[in-house]
BAMARLUM-78793 format. One record per residue (C-alpha): x negated, y negated, z; residue number from 1. Coordinates in nm, 2 decimals. Example, Ala and Ser with C-alpha at 12.3 -4.5 7.8 and 13.67 -1.06 7.14 Angstrom:
<nodes>
<c1->-1.23&c2->0.45&c3->0.78&k->1>
<c1->-1.37&c2->0.11&c3->0.71&k->2>
</nodes>
This chain:
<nodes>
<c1->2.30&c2->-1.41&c3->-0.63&k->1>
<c1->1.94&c2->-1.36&c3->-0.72&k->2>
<c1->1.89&c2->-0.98&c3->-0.99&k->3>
<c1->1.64&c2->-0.73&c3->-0.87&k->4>
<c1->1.41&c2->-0.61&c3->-1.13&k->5>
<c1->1.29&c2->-0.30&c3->-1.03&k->6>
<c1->0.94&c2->-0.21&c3->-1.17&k->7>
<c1->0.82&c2->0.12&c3->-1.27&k->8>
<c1->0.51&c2->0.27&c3->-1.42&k->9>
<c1->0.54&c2->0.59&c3->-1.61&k->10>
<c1->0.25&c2->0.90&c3->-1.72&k->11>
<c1->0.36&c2->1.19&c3->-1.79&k->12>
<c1->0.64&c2->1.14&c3->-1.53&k->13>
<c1->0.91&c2->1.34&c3->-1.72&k->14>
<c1->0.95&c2->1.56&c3->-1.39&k->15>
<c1->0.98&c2->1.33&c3->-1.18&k->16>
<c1->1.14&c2->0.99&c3->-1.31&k->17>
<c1->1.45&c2->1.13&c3->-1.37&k->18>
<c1->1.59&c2->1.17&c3->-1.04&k->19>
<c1->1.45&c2->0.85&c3->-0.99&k->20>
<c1->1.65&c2->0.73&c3->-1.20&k->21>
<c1->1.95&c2->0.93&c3->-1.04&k->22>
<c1->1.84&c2->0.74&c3->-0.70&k->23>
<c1->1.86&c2->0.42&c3->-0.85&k->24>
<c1->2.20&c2->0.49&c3->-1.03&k->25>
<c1->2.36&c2->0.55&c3->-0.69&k->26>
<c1->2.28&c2->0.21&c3->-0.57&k->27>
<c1->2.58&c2->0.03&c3->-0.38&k->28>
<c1->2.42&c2->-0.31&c3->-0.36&k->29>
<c1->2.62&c2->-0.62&c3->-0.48&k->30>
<c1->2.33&c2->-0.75&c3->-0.64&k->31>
<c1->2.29&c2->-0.65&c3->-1.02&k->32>
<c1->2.00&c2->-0.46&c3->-1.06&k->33>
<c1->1.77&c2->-0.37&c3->-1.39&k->34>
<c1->1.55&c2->-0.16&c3->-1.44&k->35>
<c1->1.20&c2->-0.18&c3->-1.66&k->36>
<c1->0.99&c2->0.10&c3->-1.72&k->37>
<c1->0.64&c2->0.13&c3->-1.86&k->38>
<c1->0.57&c2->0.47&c3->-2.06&k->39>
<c1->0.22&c2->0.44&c3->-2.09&k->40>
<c1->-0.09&c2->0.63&c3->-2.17&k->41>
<c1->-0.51&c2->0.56&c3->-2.34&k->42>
<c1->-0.42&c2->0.51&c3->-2.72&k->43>
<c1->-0.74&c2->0.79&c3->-2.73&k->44>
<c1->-0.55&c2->1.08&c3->-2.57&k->45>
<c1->-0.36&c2->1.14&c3->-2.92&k->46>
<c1->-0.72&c2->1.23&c3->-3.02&k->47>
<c1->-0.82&c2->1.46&c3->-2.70&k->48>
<c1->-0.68&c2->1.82&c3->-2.72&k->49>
<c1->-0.67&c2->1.86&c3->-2.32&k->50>
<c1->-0.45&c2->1.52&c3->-2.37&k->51>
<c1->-0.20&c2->1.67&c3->-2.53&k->52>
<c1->0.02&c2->1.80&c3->-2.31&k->53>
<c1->0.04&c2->1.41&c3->-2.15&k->54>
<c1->0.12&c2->1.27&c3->-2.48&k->55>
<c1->0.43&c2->1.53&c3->-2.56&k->56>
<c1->0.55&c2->1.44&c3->-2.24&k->57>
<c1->0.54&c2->1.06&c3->-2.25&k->58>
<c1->0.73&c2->1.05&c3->-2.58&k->59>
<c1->0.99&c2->1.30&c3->-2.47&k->60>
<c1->1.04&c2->1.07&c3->-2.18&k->61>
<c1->1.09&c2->0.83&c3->-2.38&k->62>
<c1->1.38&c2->1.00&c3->-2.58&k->63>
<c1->1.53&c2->1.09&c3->-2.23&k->64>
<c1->1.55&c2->0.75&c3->-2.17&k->65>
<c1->1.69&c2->0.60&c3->-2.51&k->66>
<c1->1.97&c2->0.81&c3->-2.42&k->67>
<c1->2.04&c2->0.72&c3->-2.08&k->68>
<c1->2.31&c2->0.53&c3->-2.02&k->69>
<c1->2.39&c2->0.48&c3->-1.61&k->70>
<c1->2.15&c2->0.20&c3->-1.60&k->71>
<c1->2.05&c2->-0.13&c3->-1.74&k->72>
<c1->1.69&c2->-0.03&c3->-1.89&k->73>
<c1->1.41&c2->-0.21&c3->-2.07&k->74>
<c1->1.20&c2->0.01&c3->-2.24&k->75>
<c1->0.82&c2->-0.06&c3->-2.27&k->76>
<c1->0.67&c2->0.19&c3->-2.48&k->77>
<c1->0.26&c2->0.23&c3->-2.44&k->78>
<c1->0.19&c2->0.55&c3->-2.51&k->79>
<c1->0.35&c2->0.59&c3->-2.89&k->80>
<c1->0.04&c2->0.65&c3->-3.19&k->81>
<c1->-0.14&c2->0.29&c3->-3.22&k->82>
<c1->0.07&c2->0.13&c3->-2.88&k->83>
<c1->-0.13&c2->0.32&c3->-2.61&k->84>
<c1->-0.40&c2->0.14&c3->-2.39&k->85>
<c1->-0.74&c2->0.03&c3->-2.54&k->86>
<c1->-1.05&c2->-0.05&c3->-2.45&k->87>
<c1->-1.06&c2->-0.12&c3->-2.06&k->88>
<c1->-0.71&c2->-0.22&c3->-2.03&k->89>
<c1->-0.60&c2->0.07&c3->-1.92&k->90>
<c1->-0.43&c2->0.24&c3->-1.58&k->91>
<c1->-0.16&c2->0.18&c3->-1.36&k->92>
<c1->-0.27&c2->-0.17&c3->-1.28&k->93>
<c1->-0.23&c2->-0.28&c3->-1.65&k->94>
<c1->0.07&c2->-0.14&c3->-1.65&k->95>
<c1->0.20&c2->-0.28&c3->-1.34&k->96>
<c1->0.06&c2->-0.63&c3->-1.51&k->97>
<c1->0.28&c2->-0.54&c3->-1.81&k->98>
<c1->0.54&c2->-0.51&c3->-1.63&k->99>
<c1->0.53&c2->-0.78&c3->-1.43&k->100>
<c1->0.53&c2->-1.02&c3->-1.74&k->101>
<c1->0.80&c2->-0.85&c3->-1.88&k->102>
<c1->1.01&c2->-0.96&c3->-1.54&k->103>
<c1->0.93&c2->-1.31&c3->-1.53&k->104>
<c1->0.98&c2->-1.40&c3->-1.91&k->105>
<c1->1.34&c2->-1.24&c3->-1.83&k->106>
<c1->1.42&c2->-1.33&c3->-1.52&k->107>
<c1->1.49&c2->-1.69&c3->-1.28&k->108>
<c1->1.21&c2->-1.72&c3->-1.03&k->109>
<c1->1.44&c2->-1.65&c3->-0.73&k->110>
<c1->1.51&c2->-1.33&c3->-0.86&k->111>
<c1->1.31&c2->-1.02&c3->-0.69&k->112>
<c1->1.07&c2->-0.76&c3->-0.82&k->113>
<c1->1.08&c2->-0.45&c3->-0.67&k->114>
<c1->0.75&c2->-0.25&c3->-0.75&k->115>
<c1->0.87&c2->0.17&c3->-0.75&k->116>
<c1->0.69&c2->0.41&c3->-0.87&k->117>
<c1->0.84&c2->0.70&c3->-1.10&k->118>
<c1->0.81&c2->1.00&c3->-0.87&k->119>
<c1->1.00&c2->0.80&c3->-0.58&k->120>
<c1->1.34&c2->0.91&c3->-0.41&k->121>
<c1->1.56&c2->0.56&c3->-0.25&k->122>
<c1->1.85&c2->0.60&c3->-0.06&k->123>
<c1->2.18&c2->0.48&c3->-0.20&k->124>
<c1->2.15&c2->0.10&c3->0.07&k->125>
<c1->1.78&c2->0.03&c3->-0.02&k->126>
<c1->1.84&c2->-0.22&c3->-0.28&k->127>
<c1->2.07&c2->-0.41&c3->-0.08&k->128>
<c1->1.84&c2->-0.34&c3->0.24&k->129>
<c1->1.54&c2->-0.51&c3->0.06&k->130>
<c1->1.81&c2->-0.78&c3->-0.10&k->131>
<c1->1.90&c2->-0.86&c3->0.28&k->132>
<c1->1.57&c2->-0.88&c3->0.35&k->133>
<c1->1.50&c2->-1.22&c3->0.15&k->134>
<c1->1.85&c2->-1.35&c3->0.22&k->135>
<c1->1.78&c2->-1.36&c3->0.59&k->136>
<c1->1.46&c2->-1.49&c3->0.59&k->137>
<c1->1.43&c2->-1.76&c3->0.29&k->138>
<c1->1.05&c2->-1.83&c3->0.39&k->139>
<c1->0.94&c2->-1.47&c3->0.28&k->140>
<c1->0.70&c2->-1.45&c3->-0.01&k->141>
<c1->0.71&c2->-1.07&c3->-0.02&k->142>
<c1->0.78&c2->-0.73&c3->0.15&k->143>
<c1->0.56&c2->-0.44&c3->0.24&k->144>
<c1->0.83&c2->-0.20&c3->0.23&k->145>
<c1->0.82&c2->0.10&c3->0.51&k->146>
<c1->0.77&c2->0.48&c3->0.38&k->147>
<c1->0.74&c2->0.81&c3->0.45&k->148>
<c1->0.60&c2->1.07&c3->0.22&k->149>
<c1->0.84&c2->1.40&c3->0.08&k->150>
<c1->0.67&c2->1.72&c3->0.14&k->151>
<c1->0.79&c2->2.03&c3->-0.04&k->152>
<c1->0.89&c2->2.27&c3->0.19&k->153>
<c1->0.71&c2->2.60&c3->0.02&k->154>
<c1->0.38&c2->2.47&c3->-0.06&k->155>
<c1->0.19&c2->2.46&c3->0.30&k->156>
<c1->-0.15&c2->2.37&c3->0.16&k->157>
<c1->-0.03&c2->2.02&c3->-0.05&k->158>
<c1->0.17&c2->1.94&c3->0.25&k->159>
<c1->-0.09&c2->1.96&c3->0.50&k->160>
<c1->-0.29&c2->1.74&c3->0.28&k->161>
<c1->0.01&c2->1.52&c3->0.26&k->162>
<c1->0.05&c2->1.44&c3->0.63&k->163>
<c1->-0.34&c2->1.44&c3->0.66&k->164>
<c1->-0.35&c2->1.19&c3->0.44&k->165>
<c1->-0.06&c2->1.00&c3->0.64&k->166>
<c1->-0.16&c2->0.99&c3->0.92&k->167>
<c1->-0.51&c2->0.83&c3->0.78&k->168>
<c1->-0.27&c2->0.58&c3->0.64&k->169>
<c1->-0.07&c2->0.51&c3->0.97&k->170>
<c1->-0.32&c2->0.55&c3->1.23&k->171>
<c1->-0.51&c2->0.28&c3->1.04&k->172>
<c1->-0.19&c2->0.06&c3->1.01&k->173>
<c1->-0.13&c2->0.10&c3->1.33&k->174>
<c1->-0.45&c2->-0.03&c3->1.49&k->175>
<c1->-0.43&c2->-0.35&c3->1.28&k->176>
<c1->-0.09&c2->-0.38&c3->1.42&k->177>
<c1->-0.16&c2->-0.37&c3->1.78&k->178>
<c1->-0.45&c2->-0.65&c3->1.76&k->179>
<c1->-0.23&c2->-0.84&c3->1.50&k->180>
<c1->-0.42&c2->-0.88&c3->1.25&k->181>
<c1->-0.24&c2->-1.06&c3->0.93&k->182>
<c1->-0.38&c2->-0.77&c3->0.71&k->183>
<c1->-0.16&c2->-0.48&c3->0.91&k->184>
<c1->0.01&c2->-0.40&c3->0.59&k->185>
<c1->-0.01&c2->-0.04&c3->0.43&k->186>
<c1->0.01&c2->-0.13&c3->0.11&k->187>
<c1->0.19&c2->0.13&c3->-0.19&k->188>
<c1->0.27&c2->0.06&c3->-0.53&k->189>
<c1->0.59&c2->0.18&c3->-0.48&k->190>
<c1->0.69&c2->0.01&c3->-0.17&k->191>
<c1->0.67&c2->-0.37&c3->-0.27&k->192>
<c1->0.87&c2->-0.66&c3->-0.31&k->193>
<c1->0.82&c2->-1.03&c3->-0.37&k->194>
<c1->1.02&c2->-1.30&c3->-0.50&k->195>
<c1->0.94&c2->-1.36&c3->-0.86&k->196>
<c1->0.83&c2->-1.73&c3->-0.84&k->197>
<c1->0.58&c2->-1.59&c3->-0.55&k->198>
<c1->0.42&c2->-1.37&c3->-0.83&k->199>
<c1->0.44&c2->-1.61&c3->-1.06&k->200>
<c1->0.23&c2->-1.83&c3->-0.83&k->201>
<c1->-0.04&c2->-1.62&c3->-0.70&k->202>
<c1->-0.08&c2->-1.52&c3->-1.07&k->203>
<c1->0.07&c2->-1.22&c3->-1.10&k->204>
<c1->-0.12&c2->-0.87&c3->-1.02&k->205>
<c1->-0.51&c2->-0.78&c3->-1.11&k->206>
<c1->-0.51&c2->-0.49&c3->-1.31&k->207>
<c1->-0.74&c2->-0.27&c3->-1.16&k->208>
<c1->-0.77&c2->0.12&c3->-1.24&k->209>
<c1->-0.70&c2->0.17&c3->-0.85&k->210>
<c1->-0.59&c2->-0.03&c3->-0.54&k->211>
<c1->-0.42&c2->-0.27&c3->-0.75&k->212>
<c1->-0.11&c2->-0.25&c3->-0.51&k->213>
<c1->-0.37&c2->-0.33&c3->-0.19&k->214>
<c1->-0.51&c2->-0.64&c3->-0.38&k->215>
<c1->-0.16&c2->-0.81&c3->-0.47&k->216>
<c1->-0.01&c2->-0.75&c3->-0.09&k->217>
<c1->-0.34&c2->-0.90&c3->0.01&k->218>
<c1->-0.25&c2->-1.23&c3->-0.16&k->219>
<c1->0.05&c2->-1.24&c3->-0.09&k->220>
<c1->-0.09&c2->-1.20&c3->0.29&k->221>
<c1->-0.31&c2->-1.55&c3->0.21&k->222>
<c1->-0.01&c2->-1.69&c3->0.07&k->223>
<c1->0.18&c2->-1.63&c3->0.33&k->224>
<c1->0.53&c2->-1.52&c3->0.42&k->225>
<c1->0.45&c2->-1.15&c3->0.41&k->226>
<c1->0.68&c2->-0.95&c3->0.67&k->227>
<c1->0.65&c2->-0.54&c3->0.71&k->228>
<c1->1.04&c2->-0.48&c3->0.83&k->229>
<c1->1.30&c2->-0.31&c3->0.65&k->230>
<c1->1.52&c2->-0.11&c3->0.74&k->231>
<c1->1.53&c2->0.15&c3->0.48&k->232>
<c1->1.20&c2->0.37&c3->0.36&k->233>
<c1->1.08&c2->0.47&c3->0.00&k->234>
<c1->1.01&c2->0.84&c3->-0.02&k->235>
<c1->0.72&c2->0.93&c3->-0.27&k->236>
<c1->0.63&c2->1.25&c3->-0.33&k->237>
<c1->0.34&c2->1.37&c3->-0.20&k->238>
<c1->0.15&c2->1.48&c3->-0.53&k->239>
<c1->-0.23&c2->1.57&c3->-0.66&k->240>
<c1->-0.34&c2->1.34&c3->-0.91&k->241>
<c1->-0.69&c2->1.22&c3->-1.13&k->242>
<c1->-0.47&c2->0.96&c3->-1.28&k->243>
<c1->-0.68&c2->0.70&c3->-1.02&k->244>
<c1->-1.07&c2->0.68&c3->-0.90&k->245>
<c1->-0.90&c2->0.67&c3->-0.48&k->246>
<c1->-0.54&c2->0.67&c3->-0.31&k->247>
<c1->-0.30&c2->0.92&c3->-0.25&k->248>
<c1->-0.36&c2->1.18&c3->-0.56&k->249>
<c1->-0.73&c2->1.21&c3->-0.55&k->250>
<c1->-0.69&c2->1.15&c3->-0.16&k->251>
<c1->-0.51&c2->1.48&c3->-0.13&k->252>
<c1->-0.66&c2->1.68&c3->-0.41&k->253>
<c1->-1.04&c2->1.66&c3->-0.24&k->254>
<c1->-0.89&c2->1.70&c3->0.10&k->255>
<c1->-0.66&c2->2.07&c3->-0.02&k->256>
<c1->-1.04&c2->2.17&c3->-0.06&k->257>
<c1->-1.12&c2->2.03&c3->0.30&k->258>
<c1->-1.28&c2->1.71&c3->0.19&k->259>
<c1->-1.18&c2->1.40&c3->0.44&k->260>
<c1->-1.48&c2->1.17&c3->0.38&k->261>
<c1->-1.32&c2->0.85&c3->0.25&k->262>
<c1->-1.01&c2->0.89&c3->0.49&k->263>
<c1->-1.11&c2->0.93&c3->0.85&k->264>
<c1->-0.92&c2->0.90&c3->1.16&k->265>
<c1->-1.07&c2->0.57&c3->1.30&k->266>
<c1->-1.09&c2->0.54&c3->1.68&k->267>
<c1->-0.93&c2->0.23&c3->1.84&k->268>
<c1->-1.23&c2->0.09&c3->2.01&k->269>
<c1->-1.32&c2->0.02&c3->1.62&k->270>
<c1->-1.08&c2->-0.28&c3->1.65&k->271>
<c1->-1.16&c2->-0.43&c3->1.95&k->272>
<c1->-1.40&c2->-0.65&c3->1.83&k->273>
<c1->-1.16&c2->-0.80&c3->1.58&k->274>
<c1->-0.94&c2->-0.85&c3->1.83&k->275>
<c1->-1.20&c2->-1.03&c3->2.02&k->276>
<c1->-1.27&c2->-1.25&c3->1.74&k->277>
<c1->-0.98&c2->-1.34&c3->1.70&k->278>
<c1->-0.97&c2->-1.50&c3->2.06&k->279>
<c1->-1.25&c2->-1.66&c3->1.97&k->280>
<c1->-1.14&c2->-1.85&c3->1.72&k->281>
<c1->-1.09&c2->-2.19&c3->1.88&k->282>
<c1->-1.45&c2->-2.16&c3->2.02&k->283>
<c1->-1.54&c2->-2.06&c3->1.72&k->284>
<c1->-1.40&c2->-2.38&c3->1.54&k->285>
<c1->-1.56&c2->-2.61&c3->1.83&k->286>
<c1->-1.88&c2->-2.46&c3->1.74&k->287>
<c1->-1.89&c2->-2.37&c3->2.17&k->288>
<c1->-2.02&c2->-2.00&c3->2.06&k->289>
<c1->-2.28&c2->-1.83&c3->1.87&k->290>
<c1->-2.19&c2->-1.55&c3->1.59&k->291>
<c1->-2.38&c2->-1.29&c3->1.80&k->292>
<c1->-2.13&c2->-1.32&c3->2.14&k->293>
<c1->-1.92&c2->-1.06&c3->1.88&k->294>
<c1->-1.98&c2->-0.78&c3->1.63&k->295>
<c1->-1.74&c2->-0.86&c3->1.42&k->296>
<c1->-1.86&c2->-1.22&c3->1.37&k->297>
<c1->-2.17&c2->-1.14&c3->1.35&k->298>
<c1->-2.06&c2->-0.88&c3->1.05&k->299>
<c1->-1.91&c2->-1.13&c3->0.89&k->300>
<c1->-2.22&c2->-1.42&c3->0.89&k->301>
<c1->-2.45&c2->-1.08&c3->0.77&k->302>
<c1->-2.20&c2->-1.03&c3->0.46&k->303>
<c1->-2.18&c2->-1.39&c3->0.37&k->304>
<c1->-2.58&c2->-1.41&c3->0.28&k->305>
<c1->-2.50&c2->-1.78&c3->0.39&k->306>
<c1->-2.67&c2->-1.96&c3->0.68&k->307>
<c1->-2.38&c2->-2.03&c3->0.83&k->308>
<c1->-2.06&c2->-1.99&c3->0.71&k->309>
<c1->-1.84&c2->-2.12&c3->0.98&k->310>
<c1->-2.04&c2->-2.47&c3->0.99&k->311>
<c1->-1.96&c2->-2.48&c3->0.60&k->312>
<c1->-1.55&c2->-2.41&c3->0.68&k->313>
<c1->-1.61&c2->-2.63&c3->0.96&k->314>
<c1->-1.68&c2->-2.96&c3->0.73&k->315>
<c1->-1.42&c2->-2.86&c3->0.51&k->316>
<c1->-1.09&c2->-2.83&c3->0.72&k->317>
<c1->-0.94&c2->-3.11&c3->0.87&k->318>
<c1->-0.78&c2->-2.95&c3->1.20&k->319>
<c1->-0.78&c2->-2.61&c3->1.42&k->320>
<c1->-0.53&c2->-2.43&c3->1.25&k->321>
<c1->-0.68&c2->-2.49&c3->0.93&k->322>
<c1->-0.99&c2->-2.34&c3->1.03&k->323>
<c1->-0.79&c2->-2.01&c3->1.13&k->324>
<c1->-0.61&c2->-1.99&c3->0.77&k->325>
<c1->-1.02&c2->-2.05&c3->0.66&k->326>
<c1->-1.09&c2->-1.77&c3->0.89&k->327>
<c1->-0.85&c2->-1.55&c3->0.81&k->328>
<c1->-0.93&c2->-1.60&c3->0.42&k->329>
<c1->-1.31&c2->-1.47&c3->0.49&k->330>
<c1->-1.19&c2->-1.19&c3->0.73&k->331>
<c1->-0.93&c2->-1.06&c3->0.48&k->332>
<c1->-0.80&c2->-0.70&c3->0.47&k->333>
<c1->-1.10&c2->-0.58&c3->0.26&k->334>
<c1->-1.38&c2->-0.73&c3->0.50&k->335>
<c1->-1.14&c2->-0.60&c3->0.82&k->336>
<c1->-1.17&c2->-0.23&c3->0.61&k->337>
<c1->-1.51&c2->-0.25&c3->0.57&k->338>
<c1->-1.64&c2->-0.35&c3->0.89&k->339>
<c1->-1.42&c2->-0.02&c3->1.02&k->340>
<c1->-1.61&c2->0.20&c3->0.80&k->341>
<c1->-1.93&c2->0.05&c3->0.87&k->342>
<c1->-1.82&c2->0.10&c3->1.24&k->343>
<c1->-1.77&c2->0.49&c3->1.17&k->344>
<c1->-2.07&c2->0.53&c3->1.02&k->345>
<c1->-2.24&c2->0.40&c3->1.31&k->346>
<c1->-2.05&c2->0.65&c3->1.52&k->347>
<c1->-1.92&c2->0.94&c3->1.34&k->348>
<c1->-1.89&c2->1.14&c3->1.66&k->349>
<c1->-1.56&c2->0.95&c3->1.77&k->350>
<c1->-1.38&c2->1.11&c3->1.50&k->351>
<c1->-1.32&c2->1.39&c3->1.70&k->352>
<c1->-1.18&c2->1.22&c3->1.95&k->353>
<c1->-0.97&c2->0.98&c3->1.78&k->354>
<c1->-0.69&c2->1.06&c3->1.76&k->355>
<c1->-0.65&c2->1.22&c3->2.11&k->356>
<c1->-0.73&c2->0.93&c3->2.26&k->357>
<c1->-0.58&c2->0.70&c3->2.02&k->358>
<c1->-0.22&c2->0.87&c3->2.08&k->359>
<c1->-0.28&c2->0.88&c3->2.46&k->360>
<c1->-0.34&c2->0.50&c3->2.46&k->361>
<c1->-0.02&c2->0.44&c3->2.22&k->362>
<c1->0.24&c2->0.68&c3->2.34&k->363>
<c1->0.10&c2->0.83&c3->2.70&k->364>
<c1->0.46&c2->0.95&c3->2.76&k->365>
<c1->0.51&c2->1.07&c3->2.42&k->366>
<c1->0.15&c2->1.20&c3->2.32&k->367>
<c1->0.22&c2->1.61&c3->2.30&k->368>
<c1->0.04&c2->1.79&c3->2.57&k->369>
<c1->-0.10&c2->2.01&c3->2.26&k->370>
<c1->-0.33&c2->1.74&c3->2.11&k->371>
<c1->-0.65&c2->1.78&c3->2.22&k->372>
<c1->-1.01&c2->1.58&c3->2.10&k->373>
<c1->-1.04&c2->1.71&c3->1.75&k->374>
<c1->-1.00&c2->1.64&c3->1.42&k->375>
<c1->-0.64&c2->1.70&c3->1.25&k->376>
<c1->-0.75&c2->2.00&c3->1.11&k->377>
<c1->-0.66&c2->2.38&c3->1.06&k->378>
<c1->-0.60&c2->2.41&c3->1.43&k->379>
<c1->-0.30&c2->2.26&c3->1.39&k->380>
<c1->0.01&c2->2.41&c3->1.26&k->381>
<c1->0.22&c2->2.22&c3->0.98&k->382>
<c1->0.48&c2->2.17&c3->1.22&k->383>
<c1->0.18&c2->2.00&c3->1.46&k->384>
<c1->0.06&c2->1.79&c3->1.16&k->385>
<c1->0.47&c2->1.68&c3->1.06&k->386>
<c1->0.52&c2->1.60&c3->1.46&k->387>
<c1->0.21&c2->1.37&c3->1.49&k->388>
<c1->0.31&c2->1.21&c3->1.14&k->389>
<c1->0.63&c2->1.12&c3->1.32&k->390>
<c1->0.50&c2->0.98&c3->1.61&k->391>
<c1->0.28&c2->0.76&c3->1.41&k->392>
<c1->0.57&c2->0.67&c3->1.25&k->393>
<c1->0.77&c2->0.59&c3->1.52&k->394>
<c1->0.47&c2->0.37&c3->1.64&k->395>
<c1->0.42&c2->0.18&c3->1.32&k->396>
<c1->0.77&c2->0.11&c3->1.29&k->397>
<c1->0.81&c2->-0.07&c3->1.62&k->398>
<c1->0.49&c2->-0.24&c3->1.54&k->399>
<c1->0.62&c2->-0.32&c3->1.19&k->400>
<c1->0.96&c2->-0.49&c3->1.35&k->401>
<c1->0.76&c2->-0.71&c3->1.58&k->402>
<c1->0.57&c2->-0.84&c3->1.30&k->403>
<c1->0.89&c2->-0.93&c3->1.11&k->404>
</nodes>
């Protein structure tokens, strides 16, 4: 019976980790279960007043848990005088690195590492539900586990920007979904799981100061044996943060002040051409059509900066379906993302109507009669914004079962 080795990351979390913690102690998996958490922090902030606060924090977290006792810890301390962070190794990607090194010196590749994150609520089955998860299907690499985000219940303006930020998340999710793309995964730091001799073979995480969690699902995407389905959720908390350049802190901190730039509501007709392209593909591979017969092939020959970039995969792969893994390399999750934002740039108007007409499409009998073309803005009540959350939800979850 493989052990999970649940992974946590920890600044200034000493509000929050502890009923984490609690979560996890309720656990009534068979499995045995232990838990590694990273107290971390910039060696500098012992010598930054403003820091201060941060650094109390992280060492009386780290008392609290010398002392705990209702779990199987391993202690990694970065963030005592002289063990902090230096230089550019530094953020929640290092420490996720850390941690993940930590887990495979301990632990028998068939175990599984669960990535959490310190300010995230589990119900007492999700251990075992993710456990499950790799016992029924021994082909799968790793799991983009399903969430939904805790609001507070008394603080109306961090919890509109919670569900704002949401349904970014899920209307993007699920378009990729509905044109299967590979890359349909959302992907959170704290809702991940993969086998540890699958980390251990893509070489374990990047350490980036931000989207760390989106480049690691990504290769696990490549590698294959990614599936979306379980059936329990993670619950983060739906928090403002500077802790990270982009994601769901900052995210939610520039849109409280009204601020929804980086995160828009994409319209569906954004996809189609992806979709397209990806009918295309056996044309594509008999060299029978020209890049231009499709934007999204022709996007993807412009960001090359090569003549031809299918010829050169052409001479390269031995059979079809080798050209689509080729393909599907080149238009990755990133390229997919980008090619959507390019998309909205060229037509910023459909925002507006976006998610009206996305909803009607999805859920005609389920779309509210309230929703009407505009933004999900003021004009809707928190109630509103919580219902249409839902719905995405209930989308992306039967899109996230179909996928596996």
């Amino acid at each position: 019976m493989p052990t999970l080795r649940i992974a946590i990351p920890a600044m200034d979390e000493l509000d929050y980790l502890p009923a984490t913690l609690g979560a996890l102690s309720t656990q009534d998996t068979l499995h045995p279960f232990e838990v590694y958490v990273c107290v971390n922090q910039p060696d500098d902030f012992w010598n930054l007043p403003e820091k201060t606060t941060v650094c109390e924090n992280n060492q009386k977290l780290l008392d609290f848990l010398h002392n705990y006792k209702k779990l199987h810890l391993h202690i990694l301390d970065y963030s005592s005088p002289g063990l902090g962070w230096k230089g550019k190794k530094s953020g929640v990607g290092f420490a996720r690195k850390v941690l993940f090194e930590n887990v495979l010196a301990d632990c028998d590749l068939s175990d599984i590492v669960v990535s959490l994150d310190a300010d995230t609520l589990v119900k007492p089955h999700y251990l075992q539900s993710v456990a499950d998860q790799f016992e029924w299907n021994p082909n799968m690499n790793a799991l983009a586990v399903p969430y939904y985000h805790l609001l507070t219940g008394g603080d109306e303006t961090r919890d509109r920007a919670m569900l704002r930020y949401e349904i970014y998340m899920r209307n993007y999710a699920v378009n990729l979904l509905r044109i299967h793309s590979p890359y349909g995964f959302t992907a959170l730091g704290s809702a991940i799981a993969m086998r540890a001799g699958a980390l251990q073979k893509i070489g374990n995480i990047t350490p980036l100061q931000s989207g760390e969690d989106f480049y690691l699902v990504q290769k696990f995407c490549k590698m294959g044996g990614l599936s979306l389905f379980n059936t329990e959720c993670v619950y983060p908390a739906g928090r403002y943060s500077e802790r990270v350049p982009f994601g769901t802190g900052p995210a939610m901190r520039t849109g409280a002040n009204g601020v929804w730039d980086s995160y828009p509501i994409y319209h569906h007709s954004f996809f189609n051409p992806i979709r397209e392209a990806y009918g295309k593909l056996k044309n594509l591979y008999e060299n029978l059509i020209s890049v231009d017969e499709n934007d999204f092939l022709r996007f993807l020959q412009k960001d090359s900066n090569k003549p031809d970039i299918w010829q050169e995969i052409r001479k390269n792969v031995s059979d079809y379906p080798h050209f689509v893994k080729a393909f599907h390399q080149k238009a990755d999750g990133l390229r997919i993302l980008q090619y959507v934002r390019e998309k909205h740039r060229q037509n910023p108007e459909k925002e507006i109507i976006a998610l009206y007409d996305n909803l009607r499409l999805w859920m005609p009998e389920k779309c509210p009669s309230w929703i009407k073309p505009s933004l999900p803005g003021p004009q809707y009540t928190l109630k509103d914004l919580n219902t249409i959350r839902n719905l995405l939800f209930y989308e992306e979850t039967q899109l996230r079962h179909d996928y596996g």
